[in-house]
C-alpha positions in Angstrom: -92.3 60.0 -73.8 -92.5 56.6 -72.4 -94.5 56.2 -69.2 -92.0 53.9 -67.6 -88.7 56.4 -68.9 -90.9 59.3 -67.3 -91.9 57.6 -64.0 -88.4 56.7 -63.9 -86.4 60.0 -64.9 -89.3 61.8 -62.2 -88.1 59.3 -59.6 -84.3 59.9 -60.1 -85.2 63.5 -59.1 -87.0 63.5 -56.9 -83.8 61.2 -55.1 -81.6 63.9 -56.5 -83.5 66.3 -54.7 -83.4 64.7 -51.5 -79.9 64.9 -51.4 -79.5 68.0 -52.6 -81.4 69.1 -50.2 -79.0 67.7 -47.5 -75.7 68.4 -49.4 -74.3 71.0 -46.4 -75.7 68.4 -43.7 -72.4 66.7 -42.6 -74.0 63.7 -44.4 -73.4 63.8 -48.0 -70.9 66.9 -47.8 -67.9 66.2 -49.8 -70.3 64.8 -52.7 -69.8 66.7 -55.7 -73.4 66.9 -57.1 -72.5 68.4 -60.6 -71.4 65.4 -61.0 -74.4 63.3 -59.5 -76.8 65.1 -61.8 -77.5 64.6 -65.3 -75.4 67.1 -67.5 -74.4 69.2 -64.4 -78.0 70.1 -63.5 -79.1 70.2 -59.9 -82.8 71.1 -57.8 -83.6 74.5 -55.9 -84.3 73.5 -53.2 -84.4 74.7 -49.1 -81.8 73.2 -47.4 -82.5 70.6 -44.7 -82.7 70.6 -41.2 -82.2 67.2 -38.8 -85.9 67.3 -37.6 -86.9 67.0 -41.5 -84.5 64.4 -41.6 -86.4 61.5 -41.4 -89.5 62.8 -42.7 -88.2 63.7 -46.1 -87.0 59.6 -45.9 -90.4 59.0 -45.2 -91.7 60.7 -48.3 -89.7 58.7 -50.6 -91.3 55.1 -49.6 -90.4 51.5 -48.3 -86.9 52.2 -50.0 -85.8 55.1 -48.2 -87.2 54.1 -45.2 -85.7 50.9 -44.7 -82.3 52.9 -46.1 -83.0 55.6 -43.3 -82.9 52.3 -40.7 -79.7 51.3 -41.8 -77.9 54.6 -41.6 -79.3 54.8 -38.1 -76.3 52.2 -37.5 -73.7 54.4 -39.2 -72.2 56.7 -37.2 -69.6 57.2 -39.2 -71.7 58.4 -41.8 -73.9 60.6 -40.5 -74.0 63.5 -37.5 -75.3 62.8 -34.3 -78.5 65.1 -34.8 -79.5 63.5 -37.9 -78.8 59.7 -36.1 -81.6 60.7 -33.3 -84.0 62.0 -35.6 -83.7 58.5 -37.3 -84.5 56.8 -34.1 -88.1 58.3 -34.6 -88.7 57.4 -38.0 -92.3 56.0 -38.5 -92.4 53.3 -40.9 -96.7 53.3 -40.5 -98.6 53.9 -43.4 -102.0 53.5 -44.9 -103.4 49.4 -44.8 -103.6 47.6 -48.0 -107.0 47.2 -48.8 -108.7 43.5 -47.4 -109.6 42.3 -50.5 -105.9 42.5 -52.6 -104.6 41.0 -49.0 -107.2 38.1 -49.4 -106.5 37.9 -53.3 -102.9 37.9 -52.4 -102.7 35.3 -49.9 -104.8 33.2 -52.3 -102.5 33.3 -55.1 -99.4 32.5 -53.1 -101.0 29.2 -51.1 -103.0 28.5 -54.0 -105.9 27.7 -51.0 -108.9 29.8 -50.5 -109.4 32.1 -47.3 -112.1 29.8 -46.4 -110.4 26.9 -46.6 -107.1 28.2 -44.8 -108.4 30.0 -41.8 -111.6 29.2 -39.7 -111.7 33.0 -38.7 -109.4 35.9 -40.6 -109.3 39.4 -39.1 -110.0 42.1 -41.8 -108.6 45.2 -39.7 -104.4 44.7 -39.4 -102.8 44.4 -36.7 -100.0 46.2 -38.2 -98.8 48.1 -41.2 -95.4 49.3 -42.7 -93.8 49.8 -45.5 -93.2 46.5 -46.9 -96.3 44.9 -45.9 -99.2 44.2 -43.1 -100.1 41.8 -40.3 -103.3 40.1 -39.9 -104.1 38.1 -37.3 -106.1 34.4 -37.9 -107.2 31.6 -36.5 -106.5 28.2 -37.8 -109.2 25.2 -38.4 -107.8 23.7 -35.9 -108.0 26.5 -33.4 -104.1 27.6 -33.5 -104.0 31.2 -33.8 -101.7 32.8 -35.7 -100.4 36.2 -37.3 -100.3 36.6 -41.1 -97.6 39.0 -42.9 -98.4 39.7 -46.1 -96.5 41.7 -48.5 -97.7 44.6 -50.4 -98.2 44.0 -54.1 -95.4 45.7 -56.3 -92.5 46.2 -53.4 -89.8 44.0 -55.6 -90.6 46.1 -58.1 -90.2 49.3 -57.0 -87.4 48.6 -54.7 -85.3 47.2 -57.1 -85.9 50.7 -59.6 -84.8 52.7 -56.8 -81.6 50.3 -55.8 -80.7 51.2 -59.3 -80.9 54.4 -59.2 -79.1 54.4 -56.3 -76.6 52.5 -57.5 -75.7 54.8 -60.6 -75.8 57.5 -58.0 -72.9 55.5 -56.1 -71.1 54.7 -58.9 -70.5 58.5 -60.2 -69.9 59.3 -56.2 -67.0 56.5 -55.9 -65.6 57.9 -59.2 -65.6 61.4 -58.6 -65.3 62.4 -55.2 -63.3 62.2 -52.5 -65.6 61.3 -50.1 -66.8 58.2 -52.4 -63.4 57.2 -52.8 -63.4 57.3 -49.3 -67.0 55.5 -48.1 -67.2 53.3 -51.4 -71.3 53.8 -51.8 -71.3 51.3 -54.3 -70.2 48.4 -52.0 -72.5 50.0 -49.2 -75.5 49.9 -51.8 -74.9 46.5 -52.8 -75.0 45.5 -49.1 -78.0 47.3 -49.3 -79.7 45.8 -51.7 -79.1 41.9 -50.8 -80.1 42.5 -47.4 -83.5 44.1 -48.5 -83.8 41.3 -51.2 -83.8 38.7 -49.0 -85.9 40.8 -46.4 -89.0 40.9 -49.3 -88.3 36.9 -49.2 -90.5 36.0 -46.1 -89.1 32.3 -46.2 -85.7 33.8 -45.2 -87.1 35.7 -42.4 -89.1 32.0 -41.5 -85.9 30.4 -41.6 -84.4 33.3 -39.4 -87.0 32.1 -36.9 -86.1 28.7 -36.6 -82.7 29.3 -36.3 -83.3 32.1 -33.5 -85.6 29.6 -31.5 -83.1 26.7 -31.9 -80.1 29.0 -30.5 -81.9 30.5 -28.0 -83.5 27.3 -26.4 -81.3 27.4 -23.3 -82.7 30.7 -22.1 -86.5 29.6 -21.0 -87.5 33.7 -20.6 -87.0 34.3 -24.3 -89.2 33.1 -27.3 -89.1 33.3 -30.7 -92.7 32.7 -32.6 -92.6 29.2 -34.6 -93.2 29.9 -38.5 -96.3 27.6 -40.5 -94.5 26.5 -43.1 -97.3 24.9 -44.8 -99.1 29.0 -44.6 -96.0 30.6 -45.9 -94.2 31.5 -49.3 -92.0 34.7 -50.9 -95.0 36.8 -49.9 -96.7 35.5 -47.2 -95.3 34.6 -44.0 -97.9 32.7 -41.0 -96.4 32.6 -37.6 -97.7 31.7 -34.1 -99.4 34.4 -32.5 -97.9 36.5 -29.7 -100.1 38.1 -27.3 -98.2 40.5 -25.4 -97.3 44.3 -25.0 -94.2 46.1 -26.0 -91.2 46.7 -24.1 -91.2 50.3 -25.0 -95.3 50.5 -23.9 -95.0 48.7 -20.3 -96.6 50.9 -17.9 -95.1 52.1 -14.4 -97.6 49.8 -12.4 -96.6 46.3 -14.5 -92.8 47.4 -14.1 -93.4 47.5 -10.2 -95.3 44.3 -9.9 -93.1 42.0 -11.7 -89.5 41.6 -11.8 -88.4 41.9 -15.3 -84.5 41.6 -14.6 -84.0 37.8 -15.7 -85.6 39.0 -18.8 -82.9 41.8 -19.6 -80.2 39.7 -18.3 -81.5 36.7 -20.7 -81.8 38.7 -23.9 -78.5 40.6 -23.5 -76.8 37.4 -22.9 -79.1 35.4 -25.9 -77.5 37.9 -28.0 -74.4 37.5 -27.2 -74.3 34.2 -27.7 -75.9 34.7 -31.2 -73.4 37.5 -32.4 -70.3 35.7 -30.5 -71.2 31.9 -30.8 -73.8 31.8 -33.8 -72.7 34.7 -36.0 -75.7 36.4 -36.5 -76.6 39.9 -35.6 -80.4 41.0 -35.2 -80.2 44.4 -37.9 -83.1 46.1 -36.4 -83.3 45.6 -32.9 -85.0 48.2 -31.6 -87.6 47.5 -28.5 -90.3 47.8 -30.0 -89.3 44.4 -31.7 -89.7 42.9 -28.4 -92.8 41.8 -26.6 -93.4 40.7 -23.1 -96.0 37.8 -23.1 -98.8 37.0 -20.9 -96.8 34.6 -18.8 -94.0 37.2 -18.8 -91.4 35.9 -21.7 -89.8 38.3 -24.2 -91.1 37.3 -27.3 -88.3 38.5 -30.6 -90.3 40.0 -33.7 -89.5 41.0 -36.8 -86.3 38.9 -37.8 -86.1 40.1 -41.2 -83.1 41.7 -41.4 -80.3 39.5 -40.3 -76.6 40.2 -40.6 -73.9 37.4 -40.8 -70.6 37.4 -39.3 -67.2 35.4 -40.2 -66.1 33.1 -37.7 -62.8 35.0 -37.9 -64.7 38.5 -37.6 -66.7 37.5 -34.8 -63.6 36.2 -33.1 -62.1 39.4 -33.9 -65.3 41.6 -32.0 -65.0 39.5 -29.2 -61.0 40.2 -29.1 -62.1 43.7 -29.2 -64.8 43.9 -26.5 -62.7 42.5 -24.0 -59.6 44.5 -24.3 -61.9 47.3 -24.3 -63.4 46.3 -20.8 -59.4 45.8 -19.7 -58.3 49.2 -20.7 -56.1 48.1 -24.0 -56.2 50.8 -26.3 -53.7 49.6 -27.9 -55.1 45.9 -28.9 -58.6 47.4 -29.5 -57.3 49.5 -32.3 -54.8 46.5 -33.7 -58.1 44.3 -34.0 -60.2 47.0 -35.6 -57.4 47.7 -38.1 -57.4 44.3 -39.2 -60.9 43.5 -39.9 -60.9 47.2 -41.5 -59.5 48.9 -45.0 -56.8 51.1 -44.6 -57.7 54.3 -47.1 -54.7 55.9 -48.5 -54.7 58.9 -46.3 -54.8 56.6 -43.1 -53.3 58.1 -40.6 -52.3 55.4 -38.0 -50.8 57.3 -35.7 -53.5 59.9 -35.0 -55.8 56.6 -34.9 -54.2 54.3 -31.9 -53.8 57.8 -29.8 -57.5 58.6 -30.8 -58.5 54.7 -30.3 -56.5 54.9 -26.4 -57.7 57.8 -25.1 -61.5 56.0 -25.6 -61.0 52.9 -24.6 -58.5 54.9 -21.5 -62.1 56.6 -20.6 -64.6 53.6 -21.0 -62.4 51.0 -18.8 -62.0 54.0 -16.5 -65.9 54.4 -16.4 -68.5 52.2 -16.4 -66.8 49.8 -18.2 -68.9 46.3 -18.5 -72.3 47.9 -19.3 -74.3 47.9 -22.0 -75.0 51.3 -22.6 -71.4 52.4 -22.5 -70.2 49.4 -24.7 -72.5 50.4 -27.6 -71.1 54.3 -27.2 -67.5 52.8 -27.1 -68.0 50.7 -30.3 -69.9 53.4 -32.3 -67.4 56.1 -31.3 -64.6 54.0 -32.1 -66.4 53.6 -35.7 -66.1 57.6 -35.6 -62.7 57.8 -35.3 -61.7 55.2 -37.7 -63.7 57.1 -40.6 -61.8 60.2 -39.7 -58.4 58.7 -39.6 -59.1 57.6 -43.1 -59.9 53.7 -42.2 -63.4 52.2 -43.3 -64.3 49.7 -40.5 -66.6 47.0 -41.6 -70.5 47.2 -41.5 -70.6 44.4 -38.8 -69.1 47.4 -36.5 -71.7 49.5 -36.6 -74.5 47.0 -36.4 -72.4 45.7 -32.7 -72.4 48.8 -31.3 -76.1 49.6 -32.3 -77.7 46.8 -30.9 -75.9 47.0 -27.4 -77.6 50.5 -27.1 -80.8 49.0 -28.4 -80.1 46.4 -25.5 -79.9 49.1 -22.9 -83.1 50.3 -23.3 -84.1 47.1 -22.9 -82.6 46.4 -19.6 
């Protein structure tokens, strides 16, 4: 047999396994996996718990792990246990070795090590799936960090997306629950947001643009890209020395007031969902660093999601008829920027959608925290009333939780 047919028939099942082995999970039930599998075959395999959840994700690489990050922001898709195991998914793995980062780097800027960098770090300051972070110093004494991409990730990624995508396919076509969900059109989402994450200019250009919107809040900065350092596969940035939201100690939190900082980066984000379009689609804290001088500096800007003007006028409709009390208008906004599935059931859905928003404007209505509940739960309902809400939901309601934990 062919090398490249066997690696690639031993891939699809070892996928196929994966969900087999989460078939009775509340994620992938209603999937008829006869179907999925080649001439009606399926694995024997345990069946899996949430705790395994992420792990198992893990297993199957920079795919799955970046796939396990996304459906961390769809509520609708999968049960509440299996959402907080996602939270603690590791995307850590083993350094690429120096030299194939060197040879790398070489062959994208066509430019020596020597000749780039007066000093070059050998020991990364980070490593994940896609790729690693080194930190530099410039010939003219700039330091700066250097991402570099691990050799082969287009490659691989874009064998799984296919298989993936054939997986979809027979889903949408023969279950009710594809039918329902369309995987296809969520795996193609999929795939051109992960495509353009493994092109570091994009994520460079997200940089500039984040910097530029957010120049009127002085607490907040955004790392400037080196364009003349950068290409697909290797992106240099200024380098920010600072320590993690999520790793500030008890005795820093005392000594210095961090509240301007949690009042500028929910409002910076507001304006750049509301005003700008864009929604941060990994916005977890530990993308966030508080400098020396006490700034929050925003990492990571790889995965960015855009909105419609119409869409994000839409969200904002939404949010403040939500903080008002009007069930009513909150569920009328959602339906439009939704699908209606043929078994929608309307009426169940405004009582559903009132009751929530009745309970929310009743509460604590305003904050953060209870924002991102409302919006995700309201995601909830709409999939079980037979209406598929749109992906820029979801990604709303997950980064005001993420903004909680900031504040």
């Amino acid at each position: 047999m062919d090398p490249v047919i066997e690696s690639s028939a031993q891939r699809t099942w070892a996928i196929l396994e994966f969900l087999f082995r989460y078939r009775n999970a509340g994620i992938f039930t209603g999937l008829d996996f006869e179907q999925l599998s080649a001439e009606g075959q399926h694995p024997q395999v345990e069946e899996g718990v949430p705790e395994a959840f992420a792990q198992d994700l893990e297993k199957l690489g920079p795919t799955f792990i970046k796939l396990g990050q996304l459906l961390s922001t769809r509520p609708d898709m999968v049960p509440t246990a299996y959402i907080e195991a996602l939270e603690h998914m590791q995307d850590k793995v083993t350094p690429i070795p120096t030299a194939d980062v060197k040879e790398l780097i070489e062959e994208e800027l066509g430019v020596r090590i020597n000749k780039l960098f007066a000093t070059f770090e050998e020991e990364p300051i980070g490593a994940a799936s896609l790729g690693q972070v080194h930190r530099a110093e410039l010939r003219s004494g700039r330091q700066v960090a250097i991402k570099v991409q691990r050799p082969g990730m287009r490659e691989q990624i874009m064998a799984d997306l296919d298989i993936l995508a054939g997986f979809a396919r027979k889903a949408d076509q023969f279950t009710s629950l594809g039918k329902r969900l369309q995987f296809t059109d969520w795996i193609q989402e999929f795939r051109k947001t992960l495509l353009a994450e493994l092109d570091y200019r994009s994520e460079a250009e997200n940089l500039e643009r984040f910097a530029e919107h957010l120049a009127e809040y002085p607490e907040l900065y955004v790392p400037a890209p080196l364009w003349d350092y950068t290409s697909a596969k290797v992106l240099t940035m200024e380098y920010v020395n600072g320590v993690k939201v999520t790793a500030l100690g008890g005795l820093r939190r005392t000594e210095n007031r961090y509240e301007p900082l949690a009042t500028a980066i929910i409002k910076g984000y507001f304006d750049q969902v509301f005003v700008h379009g864009q929604i941060h689609a990994d916005p977890h804290p530990g993308n966030l660093l508080v400098t020396q001088d006490n700034r929050l500096a925003l990492l990571d800007l790889g995965m960015v999601a855009y909105v419609a003007p119409k869409q994000r006028e839409g969200l904002l409709k939404l949010m403040f008829a939500a903080v008002d009390g009007r069930g009513e208008e909150v569920a009328n906004e959602i339906i439009a920027m939704s699908v209606r599935l043929e078994d929608f059931n309307e009426q169940e859905y405004m009582r559903d959608v009132g009751q929530v928003v009745a309970r929310y404007a009743a509460g604590s209505g305003g904050q953060t925290a209870s924002a991102g509940r409302l919006v995700l739960d309201l995601t909830r309902i709409g999939t079980a009333c037979g209406l598929r809400t749109p992906a820029e939901l979801t990604l709303l309601g997950k980064t005001l939780l993420n903004l909680d934990s900031v504040s």
